[in-house]
Each structure stands twice: as structure tokens, then as C-alpha cells.
SEPARO-909786 format. One record per residue (C-alpha): chain; residue number from 1; x, y, z; residue in one letter. Coordinates in nm, 2 decimals, always signed. Example, Ala and Ser with C-alpha at 12.3 -4.5 7.8 and 13.67 -1.06 7.14 Angstrom:
<vozas>
ch	i	px	py	pz	aa
A	1	+1.23	-0.45	+0.78	a $
A	2	+1.37	-0.11	+0.71	s $
</vozas>
This chain:
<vozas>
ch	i	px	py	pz	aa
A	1	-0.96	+2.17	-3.36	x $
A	2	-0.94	+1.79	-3.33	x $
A	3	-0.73	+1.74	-3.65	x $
A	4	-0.51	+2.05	-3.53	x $
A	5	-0.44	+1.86	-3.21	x $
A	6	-0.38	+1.53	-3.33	x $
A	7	-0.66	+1.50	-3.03	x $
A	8	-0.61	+1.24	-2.81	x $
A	9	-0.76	+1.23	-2.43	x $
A	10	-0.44	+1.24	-2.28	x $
A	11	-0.34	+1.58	-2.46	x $
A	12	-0.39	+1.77	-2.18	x $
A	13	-0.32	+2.10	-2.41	x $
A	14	-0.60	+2.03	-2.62	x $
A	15	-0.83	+1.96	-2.33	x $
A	16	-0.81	+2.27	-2.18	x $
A	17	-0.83	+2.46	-2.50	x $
A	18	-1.13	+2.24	-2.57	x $
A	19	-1.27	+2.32	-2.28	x $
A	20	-1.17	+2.68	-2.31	x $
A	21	-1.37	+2.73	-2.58	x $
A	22	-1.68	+2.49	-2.55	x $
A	23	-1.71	+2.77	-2.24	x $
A	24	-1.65	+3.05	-2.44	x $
A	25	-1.93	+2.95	-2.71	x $
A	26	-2.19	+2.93	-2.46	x $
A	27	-2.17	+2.55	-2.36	x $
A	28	-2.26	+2.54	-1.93	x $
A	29	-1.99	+2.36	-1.76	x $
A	30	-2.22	+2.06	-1.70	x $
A	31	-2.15	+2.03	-2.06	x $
A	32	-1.83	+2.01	-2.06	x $
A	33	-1.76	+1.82	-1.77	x $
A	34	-1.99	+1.56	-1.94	x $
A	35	-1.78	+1.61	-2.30	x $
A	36	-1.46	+1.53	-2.13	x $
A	37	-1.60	+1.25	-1.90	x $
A	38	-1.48	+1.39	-1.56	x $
A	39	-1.66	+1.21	-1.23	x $
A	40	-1.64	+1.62	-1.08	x $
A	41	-1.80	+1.95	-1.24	x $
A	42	-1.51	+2.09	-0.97	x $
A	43	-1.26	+1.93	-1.15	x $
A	44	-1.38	+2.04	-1.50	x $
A	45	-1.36	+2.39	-1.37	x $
A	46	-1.08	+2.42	-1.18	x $
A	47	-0.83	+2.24	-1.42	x $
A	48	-0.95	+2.30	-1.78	x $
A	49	-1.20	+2.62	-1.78	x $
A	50	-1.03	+2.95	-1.75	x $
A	51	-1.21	+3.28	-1.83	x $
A	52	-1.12	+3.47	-2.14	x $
A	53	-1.15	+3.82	-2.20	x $
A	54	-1.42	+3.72	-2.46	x $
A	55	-1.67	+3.56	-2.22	x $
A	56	-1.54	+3.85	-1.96	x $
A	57	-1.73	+4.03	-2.23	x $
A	58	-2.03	+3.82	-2.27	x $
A	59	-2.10	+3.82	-1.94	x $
A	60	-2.06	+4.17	-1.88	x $
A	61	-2.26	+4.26	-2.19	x $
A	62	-2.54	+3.98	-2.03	x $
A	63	-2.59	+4.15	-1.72	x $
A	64	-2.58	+4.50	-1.87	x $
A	65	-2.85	+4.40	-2.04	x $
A	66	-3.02	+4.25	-1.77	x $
A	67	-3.00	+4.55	-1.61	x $
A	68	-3.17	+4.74	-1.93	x $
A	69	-3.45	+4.56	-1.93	x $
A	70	-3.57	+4.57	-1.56	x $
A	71	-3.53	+4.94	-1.59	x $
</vozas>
């Protein structure tokens, strides 16, 4: 990813794909706000992380089995 985007801080495109997918291979947001430096986990969230059908998914797979086991 980092060669693919030249990466540079101020690529904005490659932060939020970043982002993007630290979420979507499990990293917490804390994480990620951390990774790209940001003062505000609210920032981190509501500029770079968007929800993919992937971790749509996950989560919906999590809590199914969540469900399972308390039954």
C-alpha cells in the first residue's frame, strides 16, 4: 500500500484507504486514530473510516455468533 501510494501524510486518498482498511482487518479505531496522529478519535471516524460491506459482514457474522453461543 505505501509504495502504491507514493504515501505521503498529506495524500488524503491514501489516508482514508489506510484507514479503511486498518478497520476492516480488525484494528479499533483508537488504533487508527493513533497511526494517523489525529488529536480526535471523532475526527478519525468521521473523516477517514467508512464501513465496507466486508466488515458489514464481520460484524454481522460477530453478533450472530454471539447470539449462538448464549443460546
Amino acid at each position: 500500500m505505501i509504495q502504491r501510494c507514493s504515501f505521503d501524510w498529506l495524500n488524503r486518498p491514501c489516508l482514508n484507504t489506510h484507514a479503511t482498511l486498518m478497520l476492516e482487518a480488525g484494528a479499533s479505531l483508537k488504533d487508527v486514530q493513533e497511526r494517523l496522529g489525529h488529536s480526535s478519535i471523532q475526527m478519525t471516524g468521521d473523516i477517514y473510516a467508512h464501513v465496507t460491506p466486508v466488515m458489514q459482514e464481520k460484524s454481522s457474522q460477530a453478533f450472530s455468533d454471539y447470539l449462538e453461543e448464549r443460546s
